[in-house]
C-alpha positions in Angstrom: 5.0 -63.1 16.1 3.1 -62.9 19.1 2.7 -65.5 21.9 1.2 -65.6 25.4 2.8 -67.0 28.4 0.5 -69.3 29.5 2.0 -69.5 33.7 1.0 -65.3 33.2 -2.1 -65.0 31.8 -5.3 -64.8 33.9 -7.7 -65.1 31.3 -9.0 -61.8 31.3 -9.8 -61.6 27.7 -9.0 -58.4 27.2 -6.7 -59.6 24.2 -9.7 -61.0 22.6 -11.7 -57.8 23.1 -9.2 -55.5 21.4 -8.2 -57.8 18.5 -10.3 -57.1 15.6 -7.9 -60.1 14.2 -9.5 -63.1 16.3 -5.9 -64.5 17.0 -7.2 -65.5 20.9 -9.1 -68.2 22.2 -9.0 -69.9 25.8 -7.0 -72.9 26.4 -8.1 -76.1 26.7 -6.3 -76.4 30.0 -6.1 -74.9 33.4 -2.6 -73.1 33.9 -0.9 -73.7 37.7 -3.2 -70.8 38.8 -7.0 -72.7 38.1 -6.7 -69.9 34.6 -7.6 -71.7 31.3 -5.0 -69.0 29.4 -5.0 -67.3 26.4 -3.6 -68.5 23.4 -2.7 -67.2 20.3 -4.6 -69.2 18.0 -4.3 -67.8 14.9 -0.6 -65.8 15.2 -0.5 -65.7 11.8 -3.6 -62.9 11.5 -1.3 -60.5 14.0 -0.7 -57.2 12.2 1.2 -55.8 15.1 -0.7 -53.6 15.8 0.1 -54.2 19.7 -3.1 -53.6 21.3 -3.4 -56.6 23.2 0.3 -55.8 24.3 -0.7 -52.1 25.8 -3.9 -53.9 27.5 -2.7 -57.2 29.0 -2.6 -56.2 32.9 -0.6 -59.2 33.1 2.1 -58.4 30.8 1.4 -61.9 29.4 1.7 -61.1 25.7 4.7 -60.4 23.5 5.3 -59.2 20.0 8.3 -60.0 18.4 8.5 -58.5 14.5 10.3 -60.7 12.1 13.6 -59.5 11.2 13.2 -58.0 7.4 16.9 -57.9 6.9 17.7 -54.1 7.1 21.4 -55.1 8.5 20.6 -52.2 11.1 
């Protein structure tokens, strides 16, 4: 699961640069900082691979993994 926090991002686009996935686009609106933010679009293409994590300056984007029921 990944999400962006839309009050963070600055609408780099470095997310979109790094994902070979095409889960980003821009917003539609302007966050509280004049940024139209990232959003994942498309969460559902997100491998995990955590690219756009290690490359957000904003540290905008999480990754959560689904729990696969390993009782660890």
């Amino acid at each position: 699961m990944v999400e962006v926090d839309p009050r963070a991002c600055k609408e780099c686009g470095y997310c979109t640069v790094v994902c070979s996935r095409d889960v980003f686009a821009p917003a539609a609106y302007f966050n509280e900082r004049g940024y139209k933010p990232m959003q994942a679009v498309y969460p559902e293409r997100c491998t995990g691979c955590r690219q756009c994590f290690y490359i957000c300056p904003d540290f905008a984007i999480s990754i959560d993994e689904p729990d696969k029921g390993l009782g660890v």
